[in-house]
Steps between C-alpha positions, in 0.01 A plus 500: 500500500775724613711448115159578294444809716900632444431388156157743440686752702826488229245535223356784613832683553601446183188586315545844655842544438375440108177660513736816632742507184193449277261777638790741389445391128147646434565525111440140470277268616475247797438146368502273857454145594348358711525059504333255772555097463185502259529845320683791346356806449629810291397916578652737310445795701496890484676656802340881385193421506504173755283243200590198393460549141557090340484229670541118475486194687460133416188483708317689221281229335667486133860455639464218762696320289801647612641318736688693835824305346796648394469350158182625384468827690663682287210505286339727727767758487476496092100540598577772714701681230249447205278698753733774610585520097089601471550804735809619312682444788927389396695535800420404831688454833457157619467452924551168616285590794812318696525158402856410343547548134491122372241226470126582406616957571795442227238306258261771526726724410666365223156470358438825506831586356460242187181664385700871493436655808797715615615466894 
């Protein structure tokens, strides 16, 4: 109990320390992530006005299919792009809301980067 309680606590230090450095960027904006052991979900959020304006998850109903693997969640970051692409939106600053950069995070990201979105 102690370990998964240090372990929340480290997350949320981190995700600070990020959210910090990223706040400062306003030109650009926030895609985050957020993953539990059944789903990911993806906001890409406007800090000015405080909206998220696209999102996308693998709960929604036509991408179930996706699997929370690291082999076939990349699909949702190429997803994700397609619908940032639809609001003209090309660059993007990309918060790992404080979980390490590899595994499902680092497939999610390369998705997004395959289908043209600038980081």
């Amino acid at each position: 109990m102690k370990k998964e309680l240090d372990t929340i606590r480290k997350r949320k230090r981190r995700k600070m320390h990020i959210r910090k450095k990223l706040k400062c960027s306003n030109e650009r904006l926030r895609v985050t992530i957020y993953k539990s052991n059944r789903f990911t979900y993806l906001q890409a959020i406007d800090d000015k006005k405080g909206e998220t304006l696209v999102a996308a998850s693998n709960l929604e109903k036509e991408l179930r299919k996706i699997k929370n693997k690291v082999e076939s969640i990349g699909e949702l970051g190429k997803i994700m792009a397609d619908r940032l692409k639809e609001k003209n939106i090309t660059t993007i600053a990309f918060d790992r809301n404080g979980y390490p950069y590899h595994g499902i995070v680092k497939a999610v990201a390369e998705g997004i980067r395959k289908a043209g979105i600038d980081f």
